[in-house]
N, C-alpha and C positions, 0 to 999 in steps of 0.2 A: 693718533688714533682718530676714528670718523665713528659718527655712528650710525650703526648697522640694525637694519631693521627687514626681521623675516617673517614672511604669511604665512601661514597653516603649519608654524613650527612652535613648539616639537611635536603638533598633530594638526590636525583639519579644526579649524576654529579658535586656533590658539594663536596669537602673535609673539615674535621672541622681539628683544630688544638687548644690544650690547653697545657700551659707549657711549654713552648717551651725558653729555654734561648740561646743566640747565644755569645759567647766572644769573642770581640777583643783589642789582648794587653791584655790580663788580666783582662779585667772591663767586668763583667756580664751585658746583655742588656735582660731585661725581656720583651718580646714580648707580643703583648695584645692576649688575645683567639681570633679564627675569624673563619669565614671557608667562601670557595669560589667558585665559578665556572671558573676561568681563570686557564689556563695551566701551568702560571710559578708563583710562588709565590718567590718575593725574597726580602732581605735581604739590605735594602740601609743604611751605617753608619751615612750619614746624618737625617737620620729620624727614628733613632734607638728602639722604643716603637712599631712600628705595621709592616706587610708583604707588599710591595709592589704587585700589580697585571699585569702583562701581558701576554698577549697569542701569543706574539716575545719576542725573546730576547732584554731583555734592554740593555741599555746604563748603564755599571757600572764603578766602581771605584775598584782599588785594593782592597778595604776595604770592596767593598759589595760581596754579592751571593744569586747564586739560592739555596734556600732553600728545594720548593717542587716540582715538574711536576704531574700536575692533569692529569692524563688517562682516562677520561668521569666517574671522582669517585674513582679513585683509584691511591693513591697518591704514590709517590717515594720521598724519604728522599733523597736527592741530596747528603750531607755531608758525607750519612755511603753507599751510593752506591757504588754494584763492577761493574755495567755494567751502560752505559747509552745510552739516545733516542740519536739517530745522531744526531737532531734537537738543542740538545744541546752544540753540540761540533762547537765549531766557530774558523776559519781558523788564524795560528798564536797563535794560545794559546798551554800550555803545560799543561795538565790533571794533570797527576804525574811524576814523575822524569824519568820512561821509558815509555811512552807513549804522542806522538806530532801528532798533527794535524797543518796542515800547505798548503799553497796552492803551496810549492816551494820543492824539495827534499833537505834533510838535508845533510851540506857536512858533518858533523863529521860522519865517520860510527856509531858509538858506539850511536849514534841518531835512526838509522835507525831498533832498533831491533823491534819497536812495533810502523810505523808511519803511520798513514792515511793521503792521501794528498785529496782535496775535489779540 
């Protein structure tokens, strides 16, 4: 199975998602089908079987994530994304290995090639 993801289902504003498996450490967590209207769909280890819902940014743990960002219907896969909503980028966190967001400037140069400060 693959997973399948549709926009404006099962109406305008909603996204559906089916098959959707998410691994941490190695143990597959098969997530339940669902579709939603809230903005951020994500991913909590402690409650591993379904999507959490908000439309802020939650409160996570190392172990959880944003899965999807609903855009009135039209969903973004957070995981295989190459760009993302600012909205999602929160201050102090490290995206990927050359890119930092941070509210303070980074002493290390070799920090400073790609950094946003908010």
């Amino acid at each position: 199975m693959a997973l399948t993801i549709t926009n404006n289902s099962p109406s305008a504003g909603y996204i559906a998602w089916s098959d959707l498996i998410i691994t941490l450490k190695d143990v597959d967590y098969e997530v339940a089908d669902g579709n939603s209207n809230s903005k951020i769909l994500w991913w909590d280890a402690d409650n591993p079987t379904s999507l959490q819902e908000a439309d802020e940014i939650p409160e996570m743990t190392i172990d959880d994530c944003i899965v999807f960002y609903n855009d009135e219907g039209t969903a973004s896969f957070i995981p295989n994304a190459t760009t993302y909503r600012g909205e999602l980028l929160t201050g102090g966190v490290t995206v990927t290995a050359n890119f930092t967001v941070s509210e303070t400037e980074p002493e290390d140069p070799a920090d400073k090639d790609l950094w946003v400060q908010i």
